[in-house]
N, C-alpha and C positions, 0 to 999 in steps of 0.2 A: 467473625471475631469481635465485630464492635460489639453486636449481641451476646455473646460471653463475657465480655468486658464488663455490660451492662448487669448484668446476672451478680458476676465476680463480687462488684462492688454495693450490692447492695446492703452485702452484712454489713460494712459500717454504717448506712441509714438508716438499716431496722434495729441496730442496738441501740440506737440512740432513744427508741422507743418501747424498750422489752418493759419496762416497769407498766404499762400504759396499755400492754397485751394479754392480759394472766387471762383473760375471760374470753376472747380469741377462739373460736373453734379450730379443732386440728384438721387435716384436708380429708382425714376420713368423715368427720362428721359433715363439714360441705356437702363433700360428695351424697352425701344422705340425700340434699336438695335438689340433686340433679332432675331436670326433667328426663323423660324418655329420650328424646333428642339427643339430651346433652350424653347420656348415654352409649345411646350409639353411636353418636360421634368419636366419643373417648374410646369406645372400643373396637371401632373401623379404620379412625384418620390418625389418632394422637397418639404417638410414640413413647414409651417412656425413654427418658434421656439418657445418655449414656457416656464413657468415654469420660474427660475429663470433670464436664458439668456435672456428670451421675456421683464423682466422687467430691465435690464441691456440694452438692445437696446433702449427701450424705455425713460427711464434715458438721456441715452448716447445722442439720438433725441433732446429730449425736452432742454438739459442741452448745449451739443458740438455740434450743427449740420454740422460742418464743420467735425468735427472730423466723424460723422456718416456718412456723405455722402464720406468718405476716404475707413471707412469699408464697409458699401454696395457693395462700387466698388470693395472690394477685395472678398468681399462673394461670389456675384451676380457673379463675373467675372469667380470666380472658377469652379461653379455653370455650367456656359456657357462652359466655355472651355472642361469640363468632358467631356459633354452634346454632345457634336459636335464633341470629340473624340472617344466614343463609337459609333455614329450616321457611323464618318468614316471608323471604320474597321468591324462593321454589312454590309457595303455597300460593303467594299474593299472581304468581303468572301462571299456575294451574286456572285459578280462577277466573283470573280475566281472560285468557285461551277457552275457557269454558269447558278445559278435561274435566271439570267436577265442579259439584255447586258446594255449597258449604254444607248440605245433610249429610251430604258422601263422605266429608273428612273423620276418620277419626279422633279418637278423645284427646290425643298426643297432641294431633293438627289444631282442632280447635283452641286446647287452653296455649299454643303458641302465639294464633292470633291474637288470642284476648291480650295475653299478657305482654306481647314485645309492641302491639299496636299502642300500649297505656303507656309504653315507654321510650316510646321510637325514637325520639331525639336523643335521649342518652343513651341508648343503644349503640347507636350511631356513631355517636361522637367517642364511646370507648370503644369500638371495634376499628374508628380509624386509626386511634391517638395510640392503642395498644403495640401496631409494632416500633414505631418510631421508639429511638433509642432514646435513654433517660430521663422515661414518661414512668416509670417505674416509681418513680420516686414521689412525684405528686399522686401517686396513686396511693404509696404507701403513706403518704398525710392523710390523704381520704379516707384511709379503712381508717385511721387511728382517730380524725378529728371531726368529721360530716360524712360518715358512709351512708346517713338516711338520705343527706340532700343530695350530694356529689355523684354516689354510685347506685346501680340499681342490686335487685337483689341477687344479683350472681355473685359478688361480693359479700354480701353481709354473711355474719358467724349465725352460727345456728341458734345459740343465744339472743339474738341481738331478731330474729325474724319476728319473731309473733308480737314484741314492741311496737315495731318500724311500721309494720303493715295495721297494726290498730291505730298507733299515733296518726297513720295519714289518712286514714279511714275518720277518725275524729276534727280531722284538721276539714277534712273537705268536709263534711257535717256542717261544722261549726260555720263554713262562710257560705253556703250553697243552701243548707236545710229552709230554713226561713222562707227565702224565697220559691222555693219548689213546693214544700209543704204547703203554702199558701193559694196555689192551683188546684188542689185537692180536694175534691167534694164528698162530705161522709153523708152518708144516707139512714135511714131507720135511726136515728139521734145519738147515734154511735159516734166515738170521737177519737184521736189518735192517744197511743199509738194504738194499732191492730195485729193480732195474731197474724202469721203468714196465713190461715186457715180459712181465717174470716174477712179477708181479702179477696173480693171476686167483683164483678162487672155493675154487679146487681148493687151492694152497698158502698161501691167507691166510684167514683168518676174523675177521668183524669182528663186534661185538653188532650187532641193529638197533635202532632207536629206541626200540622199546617195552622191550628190553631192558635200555638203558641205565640205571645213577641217575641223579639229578637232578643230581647235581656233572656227572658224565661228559655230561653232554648239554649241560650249563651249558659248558665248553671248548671242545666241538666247535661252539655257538654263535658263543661269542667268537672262534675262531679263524678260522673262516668269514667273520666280521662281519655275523652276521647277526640279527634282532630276538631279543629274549629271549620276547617277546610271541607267543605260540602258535608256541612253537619247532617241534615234531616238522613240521606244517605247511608253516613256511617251511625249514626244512630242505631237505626232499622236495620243494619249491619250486625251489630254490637248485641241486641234484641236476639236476634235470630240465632248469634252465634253460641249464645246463651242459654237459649232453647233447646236447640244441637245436644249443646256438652251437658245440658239436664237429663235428656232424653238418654244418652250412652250409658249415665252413672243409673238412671229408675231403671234399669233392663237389669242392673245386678246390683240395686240397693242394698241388697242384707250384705252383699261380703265384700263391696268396693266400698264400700263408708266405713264398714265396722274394720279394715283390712287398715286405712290408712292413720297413721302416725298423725301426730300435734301440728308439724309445718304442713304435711299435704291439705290439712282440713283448712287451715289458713290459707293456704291458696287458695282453694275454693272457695271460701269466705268473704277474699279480698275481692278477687274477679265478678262476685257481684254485686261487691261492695253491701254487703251486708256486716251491720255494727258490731262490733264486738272490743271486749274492753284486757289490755294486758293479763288481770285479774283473773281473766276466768277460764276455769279448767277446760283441760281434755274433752270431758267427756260433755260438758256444757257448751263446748261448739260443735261437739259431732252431734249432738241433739237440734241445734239450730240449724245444721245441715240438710240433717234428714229431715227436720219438717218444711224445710224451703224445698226440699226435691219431691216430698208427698204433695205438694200444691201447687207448686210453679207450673205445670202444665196449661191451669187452666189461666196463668198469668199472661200468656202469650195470645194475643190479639191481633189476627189479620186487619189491619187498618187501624191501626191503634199499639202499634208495637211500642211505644211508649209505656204502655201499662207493665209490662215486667222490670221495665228499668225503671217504673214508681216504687213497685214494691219494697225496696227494701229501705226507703224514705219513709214510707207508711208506716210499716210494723219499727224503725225506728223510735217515730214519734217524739215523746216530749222527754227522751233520754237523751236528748244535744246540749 
C-alpha cells in the first residue's frame, strides 16, 4: 500500500513539472534503449501492472501525458538499472568461479561490463534508493533538473542521449587529453591527430602500465571510467573487454553496424570513448565505427594493453 500510495501521488509532483517535459521521450521510445538484458528482463521477470494501479496509469496517460511519460521514465528506468545490475555481478562471479573467461562472454555480457563497470557507483546507489518509499520524487527533479550528473542513462530520454554521452566524452577530453597526449610518441614525423588506420606499433609508441607514474595512470583511469581500485588490473580488464566486443561486431560488420540506429552507435562510441561531437550525423558516426572496428585489431597488444585504450586519444588529437 505504501508503494501505491507512493505511485498515487506522484501526479501532483510531476504536474508541477509538465511545462519543463514537452521534449521527454515516451516509454516507448526509452524502451528503444533497452539493452538485451534489460529485455529480457522485462519480458521474463516484469509484470505489467494491473488492478487499481493499471487504471491509475491509465487515468494518468489519457489525462497528464507529460506527467506519464515523467513516471515511465522513472519506472522503466529502475526497471533497467536492477536489470543490468544483477546481469553485472552473475557475470563478475562467473568470472571469478572461472565458469568462463571474458572471450567466452557474449556481445550482451561484454558491453554489460563495460557499461555498469563505468558506472557502478550510481548504479548502486539507484538500485538501492529505488525501492524505498518517496524516493520517486527526487528522482523526478533529476530527470527534470541534472539527469546527465545525477542519473545514469537508464533514465535519460532518447533525445537527451547522444548530447549527454558527447558532452561527457568532451568533458573527460578536456581535463585528461593533455596529460595523456603527452606520453605519446609519433614516429616517421607524423603528428596528432591520427587516423584510426594509421595507428599501429610501428608509428606510435605509448608507455605501458608499469611504465607509467601514478599521476599518468591516475588520467588514463579517469578517462576510461574506470576503478582507481587495482588500476593496472582493471585497465588490462577494460583492454581486453574491448577487444572481445570488437571481435563479436568484425565477425558480422556489414549488417550489425549498418542494422543499428543513432543511440546503439553511440553506445558503442561511448564505451570506447571515442570523440564525437552532438553535431554530427548518423551516418558520420557509423563511419567512425566501422573504421575503429576495421583496425582495432591490431590495436590490441599482449604486454601493452594500453595501446587500444590510447587510441582513441590519438586519432582524437588537436580536436580538445
Amino acid at each position: 500500500m505504501m508503494l501505491l500510495r507512493n505511485r498515487l501521488s506522484l501526479r501532483y509532483t510531476l504536474n508541477t513539472f509538465s511545462c519543463r517535459h514537452q521534449e521527454v521521450a515516451s516509454s516507448n521510445n526509452l524502451a528503444l534503449l533497452s539493452t538485451s538484458a534489460h529485455q529480457l528482463s522485462s519480458k521474463k521477470n516484469l509484470k505489467e501492472p494491473n488492478g487499481i494501479l493499471k487504471k491509475y496509469e491509465n487515468f494518468l496517460k489519457n489525462n497528464f501525458p507529460t506527467s506519464y511519460t515523467v513516471y515511465r521514465q522513472i519506472v522503466d528506468g529502475c526497471k533497467w538499472c536492477i536489470s543490468d545490475l544483477k546481469m553485472y555481478y552473475v557475470l563478475r562471479k562467473t568470472l571469478r568461479n572461472n565458469k568462463k573467461s571474458i572471450e567466452d562472454l557474449k556481445k550482451e555480457e561484454l558491453e554489460c561490463l563495460i557499461k555498469t563497470s563505468s558506472d557502478l557507483s550510481k548504479v548502486l546507489t539507484l538500485a538501492v534508493v529505488a525501492p524505498i518509499p518517496l524516493t520517486i520524487y527526487p528522482l523526478a527533479l533529476a530527470i527534470v533538473f541534472l539527469p546527465r550528473l545525477v542519473l545514469t542513462h537508464h533514465f535519460w530520454s532518447r533525445q537527451k542521449y547522444k548530447e549527454f554521452f558527447s558532452k561527457n566524452i568532451f568533458l573527460r577530453s578536456r581535463f585528461h587529453y593533455d596529460s595523456l597526449s603527452s606520453m605519446v610518441k609519433i614516429n616517421h614525423q607524423q603528428s596528432l591527430p591520427l587516423k584510426f588506420g594509421d595507428i599501429n606499433k610501428e608509428v606510435v609508441t605509448v608507455p605501458s602500465f608499469d611504465e607509467m607514474s601514478v599521476l599518468e595512470r591516475y588520467h588514463l583511469l579517469r578517462f576510461h571510467q574506470v576503478s582507481l581500485f587495482n588500476g593496472i588490473k582493471k585497465l588490462k580488464e577494460r583492454s581486453l573487454l574491448i577487444h572481445c566486443l570488437d571481435d563479436k561486431l568484425r565477425k558480422t560488420l556489414d549488417n550489425s553496424v549498418d542494422k543499428m540506429n543513432e543511440q546503439e552507435i553511440i553506445v558503442q562510441l561511448y564505451m570506447r570513448k571515442i570523440y564525437f561531437e552532438n553535431t554530427d550525423d548518423t551516418e558520420f558516426l557509423r563511419k567512425k565505427l566501422v573504421e575503429w572496428l576495421r583496425h582495432s585489431e591490431k590495436f590490441y597488444i599482449k604486454g601493452n594493453e594500453g595501446f587500444l585504450l590510447y587510441a582513441p586519444i590519438i586519432e582524437k588529437g588537436s580536436k580538445c
